[in-house]
Structure formats: C-alpha cells, structure tokens
DRENBADO-101322 format. One line per 2 residues: number of its first residue (from 0); their letters; for each residue y, x, z of C-alpha. Coordinates in nm, 4 decimals, decimal comma. Example, Ala and Ser with C-alpha at 12.3 -4.5 7.8 and 13.67 -1.06 7.14 Angstrom:
// residues 2
0> as> -0,4500:1,2300:0,7800  -0,1060:1,3670:0,7140
***
This chain:
// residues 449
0> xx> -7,6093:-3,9511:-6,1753  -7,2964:-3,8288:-6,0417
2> xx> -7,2182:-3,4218:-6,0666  -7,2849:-3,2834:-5,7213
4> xx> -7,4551:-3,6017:-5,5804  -7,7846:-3,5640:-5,3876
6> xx> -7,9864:-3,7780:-5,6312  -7,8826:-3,4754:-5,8951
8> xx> -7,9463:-3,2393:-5,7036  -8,3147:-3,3622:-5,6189
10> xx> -8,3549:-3,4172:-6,0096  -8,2877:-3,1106:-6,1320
12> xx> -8,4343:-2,9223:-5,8393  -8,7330:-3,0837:-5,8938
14> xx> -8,6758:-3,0148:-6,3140  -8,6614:-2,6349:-6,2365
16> xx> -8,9779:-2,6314:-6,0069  -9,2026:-2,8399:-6,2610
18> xx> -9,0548:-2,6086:-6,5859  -9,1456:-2,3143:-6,3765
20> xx> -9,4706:-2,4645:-6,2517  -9,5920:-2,6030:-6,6081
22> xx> -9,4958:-2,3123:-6,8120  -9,7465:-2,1036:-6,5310
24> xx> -9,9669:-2,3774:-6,5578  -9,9879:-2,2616:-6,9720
26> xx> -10,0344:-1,9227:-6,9646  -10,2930:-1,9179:-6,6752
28> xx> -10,4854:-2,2063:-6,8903  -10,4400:-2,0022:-7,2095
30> xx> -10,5799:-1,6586:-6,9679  -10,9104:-1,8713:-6,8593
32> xx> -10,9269:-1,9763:-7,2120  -10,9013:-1,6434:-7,3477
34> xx> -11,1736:-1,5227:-7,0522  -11,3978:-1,7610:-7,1348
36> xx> -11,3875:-1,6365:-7,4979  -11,3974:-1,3011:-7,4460
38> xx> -11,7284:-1,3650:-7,2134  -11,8690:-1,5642:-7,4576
40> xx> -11,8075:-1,2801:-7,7269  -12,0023:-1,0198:-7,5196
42> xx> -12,3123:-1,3176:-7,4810  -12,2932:-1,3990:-7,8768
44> xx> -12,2954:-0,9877:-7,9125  -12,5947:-0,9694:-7,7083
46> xx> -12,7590:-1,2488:-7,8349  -12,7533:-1,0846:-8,1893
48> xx> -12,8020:-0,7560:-8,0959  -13,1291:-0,8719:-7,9260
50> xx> -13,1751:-1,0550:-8,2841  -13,1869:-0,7414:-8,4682
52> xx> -13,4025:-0,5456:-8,1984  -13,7001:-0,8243:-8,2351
54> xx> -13,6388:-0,8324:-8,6468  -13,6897:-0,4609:-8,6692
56> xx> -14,0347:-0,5126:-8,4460  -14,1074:-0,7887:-8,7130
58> xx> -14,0426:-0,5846:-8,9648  -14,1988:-0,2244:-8,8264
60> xx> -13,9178:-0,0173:-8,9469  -13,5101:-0,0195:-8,8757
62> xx> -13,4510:0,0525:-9,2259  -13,6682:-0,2796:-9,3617
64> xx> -13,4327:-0,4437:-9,6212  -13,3201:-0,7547:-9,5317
66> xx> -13,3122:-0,6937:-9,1969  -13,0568:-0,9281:-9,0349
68> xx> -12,8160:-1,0482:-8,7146  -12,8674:-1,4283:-8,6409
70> xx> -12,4436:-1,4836:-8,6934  -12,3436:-1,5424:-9,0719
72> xx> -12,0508:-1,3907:-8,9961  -12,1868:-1,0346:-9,0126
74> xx> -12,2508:-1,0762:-9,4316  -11,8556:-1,1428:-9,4662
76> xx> -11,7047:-0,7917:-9,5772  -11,4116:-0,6957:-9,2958
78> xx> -11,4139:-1,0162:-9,1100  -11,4617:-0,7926:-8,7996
80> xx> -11,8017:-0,8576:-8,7025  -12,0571:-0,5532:-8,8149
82> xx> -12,3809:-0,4285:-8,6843  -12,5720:-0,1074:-8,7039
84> xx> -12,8700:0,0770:-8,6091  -12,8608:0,5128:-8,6008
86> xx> -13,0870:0,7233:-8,5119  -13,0670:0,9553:-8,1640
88> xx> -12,7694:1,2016:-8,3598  -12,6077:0,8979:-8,4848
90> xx> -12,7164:0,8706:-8,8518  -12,6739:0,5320:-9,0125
92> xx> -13,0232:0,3717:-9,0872  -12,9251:0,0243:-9,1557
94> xx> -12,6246:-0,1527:-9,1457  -12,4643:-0,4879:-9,1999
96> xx> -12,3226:-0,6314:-9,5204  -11,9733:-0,6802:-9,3913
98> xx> -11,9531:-0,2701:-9,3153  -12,0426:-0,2304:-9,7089
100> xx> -11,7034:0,0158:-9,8184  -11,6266:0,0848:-9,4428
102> xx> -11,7414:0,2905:-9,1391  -11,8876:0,1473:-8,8101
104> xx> -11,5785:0,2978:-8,5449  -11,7336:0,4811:-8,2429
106> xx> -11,6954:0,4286:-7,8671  -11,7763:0,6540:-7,6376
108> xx> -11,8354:0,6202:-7,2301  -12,1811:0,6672:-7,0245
110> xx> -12,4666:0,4141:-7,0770  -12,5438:0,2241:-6,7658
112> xx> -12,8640:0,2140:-6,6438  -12,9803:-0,0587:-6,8988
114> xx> -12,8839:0,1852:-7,1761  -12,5853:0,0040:-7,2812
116> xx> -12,2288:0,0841:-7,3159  -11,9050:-0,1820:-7,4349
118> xx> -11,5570:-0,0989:-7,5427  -11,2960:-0,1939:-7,7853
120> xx> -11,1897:-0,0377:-8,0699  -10,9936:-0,0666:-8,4363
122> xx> -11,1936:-0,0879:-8,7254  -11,0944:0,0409:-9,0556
124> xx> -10,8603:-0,3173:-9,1641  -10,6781:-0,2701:-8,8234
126> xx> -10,8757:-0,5511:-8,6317  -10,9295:-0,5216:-8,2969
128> xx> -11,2993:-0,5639:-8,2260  -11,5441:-0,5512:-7,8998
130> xx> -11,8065:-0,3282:-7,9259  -12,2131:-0,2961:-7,7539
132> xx> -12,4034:-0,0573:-7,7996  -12,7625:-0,0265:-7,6414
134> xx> -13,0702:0,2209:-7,6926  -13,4071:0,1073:-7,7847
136> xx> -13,7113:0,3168:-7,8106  -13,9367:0,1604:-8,0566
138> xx> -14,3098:0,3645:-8,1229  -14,1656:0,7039:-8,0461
140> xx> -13,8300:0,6789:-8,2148  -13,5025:0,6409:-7,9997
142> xx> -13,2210:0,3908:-8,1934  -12,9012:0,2541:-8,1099
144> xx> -12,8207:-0,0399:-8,2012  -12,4397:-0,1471:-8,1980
146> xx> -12,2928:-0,4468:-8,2532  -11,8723:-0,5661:-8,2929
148> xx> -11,6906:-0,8980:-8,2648  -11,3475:-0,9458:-8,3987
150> xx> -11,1146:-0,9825:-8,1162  -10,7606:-1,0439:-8,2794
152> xx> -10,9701:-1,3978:-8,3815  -10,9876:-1,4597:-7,9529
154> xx> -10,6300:-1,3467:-7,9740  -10,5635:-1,5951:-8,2734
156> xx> -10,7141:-1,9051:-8,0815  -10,5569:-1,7758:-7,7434
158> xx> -10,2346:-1,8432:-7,8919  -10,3207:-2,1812:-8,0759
160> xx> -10,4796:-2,3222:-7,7364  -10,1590:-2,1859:-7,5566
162> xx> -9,9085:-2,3484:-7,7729  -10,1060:-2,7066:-7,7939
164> xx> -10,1022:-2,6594:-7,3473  -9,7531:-2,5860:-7,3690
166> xx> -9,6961:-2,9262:-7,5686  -9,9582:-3,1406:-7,3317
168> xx> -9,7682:-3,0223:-7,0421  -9,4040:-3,0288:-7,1962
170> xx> -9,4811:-3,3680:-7,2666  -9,6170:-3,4772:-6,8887
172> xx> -9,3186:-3,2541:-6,7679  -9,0968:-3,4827:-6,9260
174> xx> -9,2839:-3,8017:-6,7771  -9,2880:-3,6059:-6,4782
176> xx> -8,9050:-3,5737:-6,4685  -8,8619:-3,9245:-6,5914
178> xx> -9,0291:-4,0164:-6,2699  -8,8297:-3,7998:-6,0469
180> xx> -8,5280:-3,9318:-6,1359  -8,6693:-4,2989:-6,0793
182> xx> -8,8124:-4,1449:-5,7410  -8,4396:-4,0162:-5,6263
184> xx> -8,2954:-4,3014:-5,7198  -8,5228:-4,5741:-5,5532
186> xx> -8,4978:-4,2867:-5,2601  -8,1649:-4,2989:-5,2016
188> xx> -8,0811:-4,6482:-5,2704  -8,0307:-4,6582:-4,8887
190> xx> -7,7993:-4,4515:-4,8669  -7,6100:-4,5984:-5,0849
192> xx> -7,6746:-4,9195:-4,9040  -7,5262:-4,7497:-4,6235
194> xx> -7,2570:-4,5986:-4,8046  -7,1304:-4,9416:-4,9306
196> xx> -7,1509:-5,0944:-4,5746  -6,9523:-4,8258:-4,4318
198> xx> -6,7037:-4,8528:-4,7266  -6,7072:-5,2757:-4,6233
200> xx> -6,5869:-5,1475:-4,2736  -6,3167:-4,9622:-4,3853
202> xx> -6,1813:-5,2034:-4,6318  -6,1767:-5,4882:-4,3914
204> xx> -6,4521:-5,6540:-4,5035  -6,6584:-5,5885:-4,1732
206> xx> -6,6319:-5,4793:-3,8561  -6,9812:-5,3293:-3,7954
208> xx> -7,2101:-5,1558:-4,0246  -7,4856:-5,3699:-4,0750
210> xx> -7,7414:-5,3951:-4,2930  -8,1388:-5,3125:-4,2802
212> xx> -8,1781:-4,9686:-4,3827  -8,4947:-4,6424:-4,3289
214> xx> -8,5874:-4,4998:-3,9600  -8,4301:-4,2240:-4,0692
216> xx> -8,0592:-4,3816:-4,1404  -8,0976:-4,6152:-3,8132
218> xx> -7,9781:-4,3342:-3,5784  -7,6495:-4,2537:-3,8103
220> xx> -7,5771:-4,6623:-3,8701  -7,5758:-4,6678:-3,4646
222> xx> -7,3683:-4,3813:-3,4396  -7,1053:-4,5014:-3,6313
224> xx> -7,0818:-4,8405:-3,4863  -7,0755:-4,6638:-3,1626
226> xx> -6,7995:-4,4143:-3,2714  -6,5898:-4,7602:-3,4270
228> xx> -6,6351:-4,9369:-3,0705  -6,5063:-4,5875:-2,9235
230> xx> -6,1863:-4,5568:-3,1906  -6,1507:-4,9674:-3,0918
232> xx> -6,1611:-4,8803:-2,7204  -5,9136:-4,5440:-2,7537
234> xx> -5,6818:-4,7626:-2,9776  -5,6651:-5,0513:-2,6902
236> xx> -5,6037:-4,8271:-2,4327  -5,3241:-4,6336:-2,6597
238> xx> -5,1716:-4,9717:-2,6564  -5,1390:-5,0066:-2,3383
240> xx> -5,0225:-4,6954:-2,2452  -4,7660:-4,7801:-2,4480
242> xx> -4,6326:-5,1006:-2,3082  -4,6836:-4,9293:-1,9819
244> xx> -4,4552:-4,6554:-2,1004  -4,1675:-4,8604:-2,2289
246> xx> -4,1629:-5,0504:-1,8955  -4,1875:-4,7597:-1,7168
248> xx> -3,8939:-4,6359:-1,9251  -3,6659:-4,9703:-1,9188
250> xx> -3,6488:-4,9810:-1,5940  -3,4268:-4,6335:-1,5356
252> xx> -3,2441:-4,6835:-1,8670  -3,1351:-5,0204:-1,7403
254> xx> -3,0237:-4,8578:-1,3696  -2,8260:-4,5924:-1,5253
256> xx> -2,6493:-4,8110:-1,7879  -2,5295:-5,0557:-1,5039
258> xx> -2,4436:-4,7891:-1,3011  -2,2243:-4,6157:-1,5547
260> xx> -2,0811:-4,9429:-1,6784  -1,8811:-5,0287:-1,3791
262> xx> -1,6973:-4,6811:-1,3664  -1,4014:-4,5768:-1,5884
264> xx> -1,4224:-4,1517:-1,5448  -1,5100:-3,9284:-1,8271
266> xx> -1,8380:-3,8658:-1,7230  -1,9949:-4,1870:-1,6812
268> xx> -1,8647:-4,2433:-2,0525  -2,0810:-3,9437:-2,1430
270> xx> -2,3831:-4,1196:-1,9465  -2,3346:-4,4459:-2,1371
272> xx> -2,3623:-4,2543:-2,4348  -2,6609:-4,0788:-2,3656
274> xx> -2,8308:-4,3575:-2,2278  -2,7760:-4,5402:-2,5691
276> xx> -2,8955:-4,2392:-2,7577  -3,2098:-4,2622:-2,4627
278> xx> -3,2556:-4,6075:-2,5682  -3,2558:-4,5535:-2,9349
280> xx> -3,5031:-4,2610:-2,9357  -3,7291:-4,4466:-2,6897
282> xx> -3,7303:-4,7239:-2,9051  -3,8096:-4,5489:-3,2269
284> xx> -4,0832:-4,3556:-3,1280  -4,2247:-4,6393:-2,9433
286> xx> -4,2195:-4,8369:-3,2200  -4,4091:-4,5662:-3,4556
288> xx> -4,6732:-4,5122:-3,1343  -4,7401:-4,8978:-3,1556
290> xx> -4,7631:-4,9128:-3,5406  -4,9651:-4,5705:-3,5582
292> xx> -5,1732:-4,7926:-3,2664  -5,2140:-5,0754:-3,5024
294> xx> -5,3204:-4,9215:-3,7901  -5,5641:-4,6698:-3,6363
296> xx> -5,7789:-5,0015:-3,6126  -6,0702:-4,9945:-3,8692
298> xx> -6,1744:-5,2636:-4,0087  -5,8036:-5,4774:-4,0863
300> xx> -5,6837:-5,6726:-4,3686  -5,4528:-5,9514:-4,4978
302> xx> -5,4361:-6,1953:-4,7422  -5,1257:-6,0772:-4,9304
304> xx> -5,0882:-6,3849:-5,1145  -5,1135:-6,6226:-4,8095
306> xx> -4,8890:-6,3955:-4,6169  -4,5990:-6,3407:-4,8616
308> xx> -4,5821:-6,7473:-4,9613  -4,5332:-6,8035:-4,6022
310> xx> -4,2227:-6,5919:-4,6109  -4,0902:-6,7125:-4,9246
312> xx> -4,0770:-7,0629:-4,7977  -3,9488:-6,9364:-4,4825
314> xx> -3,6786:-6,7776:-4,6607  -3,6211:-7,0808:-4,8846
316> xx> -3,4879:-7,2461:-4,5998  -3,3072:-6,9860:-4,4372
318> xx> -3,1092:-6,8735:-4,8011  -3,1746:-7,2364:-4,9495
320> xx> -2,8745:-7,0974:-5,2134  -3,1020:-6,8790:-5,3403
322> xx> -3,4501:-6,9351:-5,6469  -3,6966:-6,7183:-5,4822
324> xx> -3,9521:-6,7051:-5,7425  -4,2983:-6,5640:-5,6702
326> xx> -4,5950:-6,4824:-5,9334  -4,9393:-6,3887:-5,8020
328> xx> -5,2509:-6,2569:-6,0218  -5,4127:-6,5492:-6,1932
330> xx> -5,7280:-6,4506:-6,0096  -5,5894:-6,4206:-5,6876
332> xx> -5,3804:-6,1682:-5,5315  -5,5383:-5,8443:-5,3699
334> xx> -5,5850:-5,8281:-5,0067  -5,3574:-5,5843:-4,8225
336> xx> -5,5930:-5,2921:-4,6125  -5,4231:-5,3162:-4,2524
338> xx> -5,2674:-5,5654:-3,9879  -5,1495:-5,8967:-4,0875
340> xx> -4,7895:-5,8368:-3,9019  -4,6779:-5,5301:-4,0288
342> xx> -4,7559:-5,7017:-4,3740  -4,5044:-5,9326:-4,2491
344> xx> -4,2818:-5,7126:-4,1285  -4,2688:-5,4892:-4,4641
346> xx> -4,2431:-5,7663:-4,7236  -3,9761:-5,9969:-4,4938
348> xx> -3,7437:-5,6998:-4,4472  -3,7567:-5,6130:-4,8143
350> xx> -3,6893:-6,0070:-4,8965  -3,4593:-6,1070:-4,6433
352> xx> -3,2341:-5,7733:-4,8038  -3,2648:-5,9164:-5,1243
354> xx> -3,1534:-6,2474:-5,0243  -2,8755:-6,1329:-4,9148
356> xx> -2,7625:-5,8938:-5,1920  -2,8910:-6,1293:-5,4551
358> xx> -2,6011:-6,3548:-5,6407  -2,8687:-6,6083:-5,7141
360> xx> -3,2063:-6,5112:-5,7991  -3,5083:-6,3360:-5,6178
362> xx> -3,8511:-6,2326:-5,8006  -4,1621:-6,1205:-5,6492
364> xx> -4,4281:-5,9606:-5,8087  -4,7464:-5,9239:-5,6684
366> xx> -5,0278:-5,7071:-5,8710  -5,2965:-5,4519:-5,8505
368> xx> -5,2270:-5,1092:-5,9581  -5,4144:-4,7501:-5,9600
370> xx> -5,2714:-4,5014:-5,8328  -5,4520:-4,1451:-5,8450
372> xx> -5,8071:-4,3191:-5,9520  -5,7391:-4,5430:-5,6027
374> xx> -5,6330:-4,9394:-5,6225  -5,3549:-5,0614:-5,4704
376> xx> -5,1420:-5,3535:-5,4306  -4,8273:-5,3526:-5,5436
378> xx> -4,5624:-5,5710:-5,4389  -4,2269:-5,5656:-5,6426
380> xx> -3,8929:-5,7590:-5,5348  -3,6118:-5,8006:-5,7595
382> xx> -3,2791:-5,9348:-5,7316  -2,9753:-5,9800:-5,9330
384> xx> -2,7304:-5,8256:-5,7474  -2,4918:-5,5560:-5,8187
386> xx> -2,7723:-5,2580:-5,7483  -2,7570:-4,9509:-5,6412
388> xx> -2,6669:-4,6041:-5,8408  -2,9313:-4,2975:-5,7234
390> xx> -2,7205:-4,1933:-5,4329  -2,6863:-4,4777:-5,2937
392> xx> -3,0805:-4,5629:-5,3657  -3,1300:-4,2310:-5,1871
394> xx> -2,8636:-4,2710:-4,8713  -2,9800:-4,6128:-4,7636
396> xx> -3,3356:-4,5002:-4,6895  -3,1559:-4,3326:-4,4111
398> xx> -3,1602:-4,4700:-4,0449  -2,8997:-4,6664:-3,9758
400> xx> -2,7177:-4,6183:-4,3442  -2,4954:-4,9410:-4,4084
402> xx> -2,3427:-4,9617:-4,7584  -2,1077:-5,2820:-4,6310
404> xx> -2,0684:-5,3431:-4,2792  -1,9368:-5,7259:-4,3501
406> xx> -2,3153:-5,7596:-4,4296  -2,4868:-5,9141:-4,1505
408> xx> -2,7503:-5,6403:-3,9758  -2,8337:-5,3139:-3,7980
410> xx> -2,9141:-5,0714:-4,0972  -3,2668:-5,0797:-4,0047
412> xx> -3,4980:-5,2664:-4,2088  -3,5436:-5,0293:-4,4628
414> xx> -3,6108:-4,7889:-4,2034  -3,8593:-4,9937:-4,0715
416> xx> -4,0277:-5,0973:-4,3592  -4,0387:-4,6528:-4,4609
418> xx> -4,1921:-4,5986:-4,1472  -4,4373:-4,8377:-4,1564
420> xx> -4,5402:-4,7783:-4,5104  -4,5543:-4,3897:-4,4224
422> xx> -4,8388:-4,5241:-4,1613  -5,0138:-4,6556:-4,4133
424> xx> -5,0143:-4,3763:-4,6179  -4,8135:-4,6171:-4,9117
426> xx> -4,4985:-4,5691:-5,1005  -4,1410:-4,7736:-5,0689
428> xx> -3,9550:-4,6673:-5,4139  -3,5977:-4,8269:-5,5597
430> xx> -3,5607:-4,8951:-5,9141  -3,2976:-5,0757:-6,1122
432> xx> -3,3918:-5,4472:-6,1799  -3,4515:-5,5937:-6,5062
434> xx> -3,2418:-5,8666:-6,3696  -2,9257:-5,6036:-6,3359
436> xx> -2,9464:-5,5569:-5,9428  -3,2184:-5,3375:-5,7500
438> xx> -3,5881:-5,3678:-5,7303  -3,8151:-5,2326:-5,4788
440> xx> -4,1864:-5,1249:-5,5171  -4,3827:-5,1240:-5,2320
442> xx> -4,7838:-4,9715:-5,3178  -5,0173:-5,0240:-5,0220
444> xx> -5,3579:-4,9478:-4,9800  -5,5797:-5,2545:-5,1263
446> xx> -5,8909:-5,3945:-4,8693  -6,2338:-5,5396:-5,0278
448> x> -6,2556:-5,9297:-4,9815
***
C-alpha cells in the first residue's frame, strides 16, 4: 500500500483501534478472571471454615488433636493457607499444621451481623493472604474461628491467564489485521477502477469515463463526464470566438493598409507600419488562443509513428537530395498525448529545417523516455550540417531570428514549434549532432493506447 493512500490509512486506523481494543479486551478478561478467583477463595474459605466448626462438634472439644480443615493445603508449612480457633480474648486453642513456627496475623473491623469479619493481610513469609473470621458459640464457650488463603497464588495465575489472553488475542489481532487489509483493498478496488478510467480519459484512450462502478462512485463518474462535455462545449465556443475575432479584426487591418498604401506622406508610412506590427501581434496571439484551444481538449492523441512517416515521405519528395532515415521502437512507437496537427506541425517544422541545413543526411529518432518519474516521447532529429555554436543555439529560438537570409523562410518555425511545445507543457532543446551538425530534442507528453 502506497504511503498516504486511503487503503493505508483504513489499515492502520483500523490496526490502532483493534491493538487498543484487544489489549482492553486482556486486562478486563484477566480482572473477571482474577474476580472469579478471588470469589471463589472467600467460598473455599467458608467451606473449610464450616469444616472445622462441624469437626470440633464431632469431636466435643476445639482443642481435639487431629482436628482438621477439608483443604490439604492447610498441612503445608507457609504455603499461605492457615486456620485457627481462640478463645473470646484471642488465645490460640488449636491451630493448623502449616502455622507450626509462625503466628496467625490479625485483622481487625466490626463483625456483621452473622458474626463474621474478612480482610487481607501479610503473614509472617510476606504472602499476601485473605482472611475470615467468624464466632461460634459451642455449649457455653464463645470461639473464633479464622481461616486465610494465599492471595499472591490468585495474583500468580492472574498474570499467567493474562499473558496466555494477550497471546490468543495477539494472534486473532493479527488475523484480524490480515483481514483488514484484504477488506480495504477489495473496498477500494473501485476506486481504483475509477481512477484508471479517468486516467484512460486523459491519456486519450477515452473520451468518457465509463465503466460499472458502487452507488456511491455513480454520482462523481457523472460529474465528471458532465464537467468533460462542459470543458468540450467552453473549448468549441473558445474556437469560435476566435475565428470570429480574427475576421472581425481582418477586416479593419485590411481598410487601413489599402488606405495608407495609395498615399506617399510621412504619416501614412507610419500607419503602414503599425498596421504590419497590428497584423503580426494579431496573428501571434491568435495563433497561441487557437493552439491553447486545441489542446485544452481532453481526451486527444496521435499515433507518432504513423504521423511522422507521413512527413518523412512527404519530405522525401520535396528534398529527394536528401537520406531521411527514420528508426522507431521495435515495439512500436509511443503515442503522442494531444492533437494530431500540431504533431504535424512540430515535427515538419523541425524536419523541413533540417532538410535544408543538412549536406546530405537526416536521422530521426523516435523513443520513450522518463522524465521526472513521467514518460514521454521523445523525438530527436539530426542532421549533418555545419551546426550551431551555443549562441547561435540560443538566438535562433528567437522570433523571427534568421542566421542566413539566402535560406528560404520567415524565421518562424522554430518559434512555432516553442510555442506549441510550451502548450503542451514539453521541451524543444538543441544539441550538437553525432553526425557533426545540430540535433534537436523534442519531449512531449506520452498518451495510453
């Protein structure tokens, strides 16, 4: 699972709750355990404290050797569990063997109105024990019997039982975990469906999300298809407003360039210049509307392959002095993320340049590359021209920049091409050739097939 993702976040959300519930789960376990033992002390207490009361009636006296609780444990010297009967000041007339070398501890408290009193206390090996006491008359002598438990053995088993729970449920914890993950997964396979369909959109694959996916994802699947049919419709209408505009504009441009053109003065030379400079702007900036227009379309893509073997043979015949030599990926070449045209428009610039600076020799390259974890195409021309040095590399990205005016051309295709690629969000970068001229790397943003 990815760091941050939903499916993680679920997992180890769900981890913290069941640590936090199973570990509580333990202790109050181990607590009713220890209960449970602790009230089963006081009834195994009682049970041989009424033992010894109906042994003394057996045996007519308290002090009748012999005398004896039903538990074994109470003839095992300091194991904690001791009985003994005193008179009405508290002298010892009988005792158990495991208080032989030791002294019954004392509790002290009201009896309640069965004559009875409990309490804890430490006996003489440090053991924490749980203490009755009770008075019986028996003939016309008063006794008190008292009876102990050993409570550090409650303590003892407490801990075992809590440590075994602790395992039990560490163990279903981990099932239990095992299973959330599975859960999340399965869960929010949808959304990944959904993901990868609107990823399929954006590459070009598709231009709707479709796919069947939960009740709950219908409304957002519907909402994006409506927001790409909006971005479609805004895009069209941007389009039009833009042919609209440059006929709107035309028009005027056209009136004041014939009307300056027939007239010789100073100032209609001024007009004709700033009509030209009119032009130019209008056309440059309706050219990036229309290709910011174009590209704001979701859902386009191109066969680079197909497209740039249709301009190599186009430019076979048009510079048929030239080897234009083209290698594609063995597998196919990867399909370009945007409109089929300005594909064109990119790669036949950047050729048609080479042609002409080539001396006889044109390579194209066409890969896929990463760039910042992302794929991309890359398309790399070569020729085997002179080259350029880095100024000149740098200058003739410029508008307009001509490095020999005997060359055929406006100055503008790189321009073009820089603009367009910009759009894109690409790169247009000049290298030196391995062939000795120049060679230009154009990376643009790769669409799923």
């Amino acid at each position: 699972m990815r760091k941050g993702s939903i499916a993680a976040r679920l997992f180890w959300l769900s981890l913290a709750w069941l640590v936090v519930a199973l570990v509580a789960t333990a202790f109050l376990l181990a607590a009713l355990y220890s209960r449970a033992l602790d009230r089963s002390l006081s009834e195994a207490l009682n049970f041989n404290l009424e033992t010894l009361v109906a042994r003394t009636l057996e045996n007519g006296a308290p002090e009748a050797p012999g005398l004896s609780a039903a538990d074994p444990r109470f003839t095992r010297p300091a194991s904690g569990w001791y009985w003994q009967i005193t008179d009405e000041v508290g002298l010892p007339l009988n005792l158990s063997n495991s208080l032989i070398g030791s002294v019954m501890p004392r509790i002290s408290g009201p009896f309640n109105d069965r004559n009875a009193r409990t309490g804890i206390a430490i006996d003489d090996f440090d053991t924490r024990i749980r203490m009755i006491e009770r008075k019986v008359t028996i003939g016309d002598q008063e006794l008190i019997y008292a009876v102990a438990g050993n409570l550090d053995e409650i303590a003892t088993l407490t801990g075992q039982f809590r440590g075994q729970t602790l395992v039990v449920l560490g163990a279903v914890g981990a099932m239990l975990a095992i299973m959330s993950a599975i859960v999340a997964r399965v869960a929010l396979r949808p959304v990944q469906k959904l993901s990868k369909a609107i990823e399929n959109v954006r590459s070009g694959g598709a231009r709707r999300v479709e796919g069947d996916f939960p009740s709950e994802l219908v409304p957002l699947a519907d909402e994006l298809n409506e927001l790409l049919r909006a971005n479609t419709e805004i895009v069209e209408r941007a389009r039009n407003q833009v042919g609209n505009l440059a006929h709107g504009l035309k028009t005027p441009l056209a009136v004041l360039r014939n009307e300056a053109a027939g007239r010789e003065e100073e100032f209609a030379g001024v007009v004709r210049g700033e009509v030209e400079k009119m032009n130019s702007q209008v056309k440059t900036y309706l050219d990036r509307a229309q290709m910011s227009a174009r590209t704001a379309v979701i859902g386009q893509k191109a066969d680079t392959g197909e497209v740039i073997e249709r301009l190599v043979r186009v430019m076979e015949k048009i510079h048929s002095d030239r080897d234009i030599g083209l290698e594609l990926p063995v597998d196919g070449a990867p399909w370009f993320r945007g409109e089929e045209s300005d594909l064109e428009e990119m790669v036949g610039n950047l050729l048609d340049n080479a042609c002409k600076w080539s001396k006889s020799s044109v390579a194209i390259i066409v890969e896929q590359t990463r760039v910042s974890g992302q794929k991309k195409v890359l398309i790399a021309i070569n020729d085997d021209g002179r080259g350029l040095n880095e100024t000149e590399m740098k200058a003739v990205l410029r508008r307009g920049v001509r490095l020999d005016e005997k060359t055929p051309g406006s100055g503008l295709g790189l321009d073009i091409v820089k603009e367009l690629v910009d759009v894109y969000g690409g790169t247009l970068s000049l290298h030196p050739s391995p062939q000795g001229g120049l060679e230009v790397r154009l990376v643009l943003p790769v669409a799923g097939v």
